[in-house]
N, C-alpha and C positions, 0 to 999 in steps of 0.2 A: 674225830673232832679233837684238837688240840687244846691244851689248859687253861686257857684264856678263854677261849670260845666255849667251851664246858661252864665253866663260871657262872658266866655270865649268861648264858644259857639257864642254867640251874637256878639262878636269881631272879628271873622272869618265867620260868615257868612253875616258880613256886608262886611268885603273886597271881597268877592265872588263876591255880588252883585255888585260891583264895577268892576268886573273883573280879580280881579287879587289874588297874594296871599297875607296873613296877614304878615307883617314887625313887627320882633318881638327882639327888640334887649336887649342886655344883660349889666348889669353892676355890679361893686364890688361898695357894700354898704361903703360908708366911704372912698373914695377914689378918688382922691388922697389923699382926708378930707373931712372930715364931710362937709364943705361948699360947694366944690367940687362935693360929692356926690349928694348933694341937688341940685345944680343948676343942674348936667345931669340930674338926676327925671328929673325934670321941664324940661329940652328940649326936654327928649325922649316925655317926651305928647303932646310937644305942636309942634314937629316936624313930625310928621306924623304915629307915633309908633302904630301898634295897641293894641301889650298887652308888657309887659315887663317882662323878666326874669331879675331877682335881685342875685346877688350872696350876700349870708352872708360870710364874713370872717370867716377863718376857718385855723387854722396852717397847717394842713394834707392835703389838695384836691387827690380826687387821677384821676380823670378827667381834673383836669386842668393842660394845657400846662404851659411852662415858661411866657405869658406872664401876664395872669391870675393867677397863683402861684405870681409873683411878685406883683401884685397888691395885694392879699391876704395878704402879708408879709408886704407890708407899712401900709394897713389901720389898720391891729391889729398894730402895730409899733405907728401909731397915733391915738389909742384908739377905734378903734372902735368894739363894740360890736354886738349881738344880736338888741340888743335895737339901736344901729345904725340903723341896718339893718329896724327895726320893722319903727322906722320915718319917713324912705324913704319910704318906702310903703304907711305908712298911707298920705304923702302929695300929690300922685298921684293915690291914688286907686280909687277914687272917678270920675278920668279922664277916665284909663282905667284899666285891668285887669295885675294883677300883679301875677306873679309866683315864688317862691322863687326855689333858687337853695341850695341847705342844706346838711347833711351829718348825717349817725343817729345817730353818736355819739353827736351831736348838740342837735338832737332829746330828746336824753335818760340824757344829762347834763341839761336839762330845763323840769326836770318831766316828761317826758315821752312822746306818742302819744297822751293821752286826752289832756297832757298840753299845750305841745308845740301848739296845733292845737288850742287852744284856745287863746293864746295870737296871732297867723299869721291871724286868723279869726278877730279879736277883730281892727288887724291893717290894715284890710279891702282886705287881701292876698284871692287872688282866688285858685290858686293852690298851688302845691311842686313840687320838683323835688328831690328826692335820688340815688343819682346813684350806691352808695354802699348797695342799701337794693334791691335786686332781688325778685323776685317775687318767695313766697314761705316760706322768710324769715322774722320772728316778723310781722306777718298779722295784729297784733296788732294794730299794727301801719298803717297799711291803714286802717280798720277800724276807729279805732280814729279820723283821718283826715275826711275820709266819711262823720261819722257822726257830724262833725263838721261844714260842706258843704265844704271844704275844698277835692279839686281834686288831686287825686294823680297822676301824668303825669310821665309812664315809657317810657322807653329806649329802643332801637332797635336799634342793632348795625350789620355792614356789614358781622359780625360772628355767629348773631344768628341764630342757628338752625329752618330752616321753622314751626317744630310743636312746639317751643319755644316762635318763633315769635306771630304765632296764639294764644296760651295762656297767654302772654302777651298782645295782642289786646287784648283779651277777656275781659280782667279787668280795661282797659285802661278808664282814666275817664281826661275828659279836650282834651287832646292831645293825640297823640303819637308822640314820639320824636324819629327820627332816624338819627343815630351817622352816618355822611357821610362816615368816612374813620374811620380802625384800626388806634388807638393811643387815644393822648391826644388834647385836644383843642389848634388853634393856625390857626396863616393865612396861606394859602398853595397857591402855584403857579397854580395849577389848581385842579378841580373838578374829581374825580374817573368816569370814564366812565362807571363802572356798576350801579352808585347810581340810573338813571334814574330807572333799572329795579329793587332794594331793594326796591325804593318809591312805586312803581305800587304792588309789590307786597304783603307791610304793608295794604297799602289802602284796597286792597283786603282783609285783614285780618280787617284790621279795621272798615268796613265797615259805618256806616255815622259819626265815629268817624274823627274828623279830621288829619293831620297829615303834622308834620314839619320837616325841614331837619336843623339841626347845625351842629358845627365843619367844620374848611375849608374856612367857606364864607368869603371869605377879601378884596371883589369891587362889585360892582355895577352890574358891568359885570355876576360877582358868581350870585347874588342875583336872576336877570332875569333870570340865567338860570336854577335854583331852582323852579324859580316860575311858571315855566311852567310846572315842574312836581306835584309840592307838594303842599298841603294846606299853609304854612306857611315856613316862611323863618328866623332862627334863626341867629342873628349876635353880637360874641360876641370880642374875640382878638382887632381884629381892631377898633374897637370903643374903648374898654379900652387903646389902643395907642395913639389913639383922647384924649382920655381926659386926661393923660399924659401929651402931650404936649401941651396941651392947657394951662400952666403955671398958672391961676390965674382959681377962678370957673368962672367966666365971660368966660373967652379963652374956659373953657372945654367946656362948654354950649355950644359955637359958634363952636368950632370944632365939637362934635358928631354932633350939628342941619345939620351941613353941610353936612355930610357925607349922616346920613339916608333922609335928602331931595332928593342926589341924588339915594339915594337906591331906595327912591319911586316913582320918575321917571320911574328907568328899571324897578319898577316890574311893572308898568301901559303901559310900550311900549308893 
């Protein structure tokens, strides 16, 4: 198992042992600001987070809902880069496992899959996420990652094809990530009533791979009820509205702490 895949591996199977699932929440690098950005780091690790997914700003998202898009549009708006991106990781990788969320045009603008993989390794990034590169397409580029130690964590969505799914498990390195409902990320009033049986039956495909559920989740309420089906419980929307309105980095800090304190609550009831 390689260093990435280890990680994050180690991150989930310490919330197991605990009983419950990994709390894995999500934030835009640089946002509201660079200060901003930095103080959430810092609360998601010191708030009970097991690994984090990091969004890098990016003009195009084609995954992300309106509130997610909005945040992408401020932080490039107040500067923020890659290299944004890459600082927030390096100040809490060392806490816990950090997954970037990316685009492959991001990929192939910063030299390619050897490169890119080299610089997210160097800032101590456990995985990726691309949701625009399917499996199939420029393997190049999960190789490069690979061999980087650097985990490439795909997608499963309420659409995919059962023997799609399976060959997507099959390559699945870190996680698998399954998209709760058709669409784009954003908080939803409630949870899809078939997600229960999509999770069970990733799992199956996945077999001792672990597996998370995002998109959707926007209480506490969500989270527990996630957690009793899935390995891991992704939450992103709602935190980047937390940190919004938490007006100063100080207010963000204390807003996201609050929230994913009470998420790890329900996922421990």
């Amino acid at each position: 198992m390689i260093a990435g895949e280890q990680a994050i591996r180690a991150a989930f199977d310490a919330a197991k042992a605990e009983g419950r699932a990994a709390l894995m929440p999500y934030m835009m690098a640089g946002f509201p600001d660079r200060e901003s950005g930095l103080a959430v780091a810092a609360a998601y690790a010191d708030a009970g987070a097991d690994l984090v997914e990091l969004g890098v700003p990016y003009s195009d998202p084609l995954a992300d809902g309106p509130t997610i898009h909005s945040a992408d549009t401020v932080a490039l708006a107040n500067g923020a880069t890659l290299r944004t991106a890459l600082e927030t990781c390096e100040a809490i990788a060392d806490k816990l496992p950090v997954v970037l969320m990316i685009y492959a045009n991001m990929v192939l603008a910063h030299g390619g899959g050897a490169e890119f993989a080299k610089l997210a390794r160097a800032a101590g990034a456990a995985g990726a996420i691309i949701p625009d590169l399917p499996l199939g397409e420029d393997e190049g580029i999960r190789e490069a990652f690979g061999a980087a130690g650097l985990a490439m964590v795909p997608l499963v969505a309420p659409t995919t094809p059962p023997g799609r799914r399976a060959e997507i498990c099959a390559v699945a390195k870190g996680f698998v990530y399954v998209v709760s409902t058709v669409g784009t990320t954003g908080e939803r009033g409630e949870l899809p009533p078939e997600l229960a049986d999509l999770v069970a039956a990733t799992k199956a495909d996945a077999g001792e791979t672990p597996v998370a559920v995002g998109f959707g989740i926007g209480t506490p309420a969500h989270a527990a009820e996630v957690g009793k089906v899935a390995d891991g419980v992704i939450i992103g929307s709602r935190l980047v509205r937390a940190a919004d309105e938490g007006g100063s980095p100080a207010g963000a800090a204390e807003s996201v702490a609050e929230f994913l304190a009470e998420a790890r609550v329900a996922l421990a009831g």
